[in-house]
N, C-alpha and C positions, 0 to 999 in steps of 0.2 A: 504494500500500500504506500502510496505517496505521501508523504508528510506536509505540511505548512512549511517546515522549518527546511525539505530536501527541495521543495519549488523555489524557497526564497535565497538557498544558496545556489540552486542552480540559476535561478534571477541574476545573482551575483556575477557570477560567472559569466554568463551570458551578456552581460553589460562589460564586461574586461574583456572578453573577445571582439567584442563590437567596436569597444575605444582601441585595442590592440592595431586591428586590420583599418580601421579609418584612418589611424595613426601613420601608419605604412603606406597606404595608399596617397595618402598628403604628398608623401617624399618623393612621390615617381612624377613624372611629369606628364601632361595631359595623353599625349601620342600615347604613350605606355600602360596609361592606364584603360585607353578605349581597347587595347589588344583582348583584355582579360582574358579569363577561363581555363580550365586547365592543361589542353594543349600548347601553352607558352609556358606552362608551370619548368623548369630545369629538371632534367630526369638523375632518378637518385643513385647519390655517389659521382654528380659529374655537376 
């Protein structure tokens, strides 16, 4: 069963991801950021 207390950390959480990846995306410049999605993603280990 879901708790109050595991939605509102998961809330948490969910709000740090959010400001994380906005944060990130600020830093690229517009060109870069229209690419998106995971086909531009870097393949792992390279």
């Amino acid at each position: 069963m879901i708790t109050p207390a595991y939605a509102q950390t998961m809330a948490r959480y969910n709000d740090w991801q959010n400001r994380s990846i906005y944060g990130a995306a600020d830093g690229l410049e517009d060109a870069a950021r229209r690419l998106g999605g995971a086909e531009t993603a870097a393949a792992p280990g390279g």
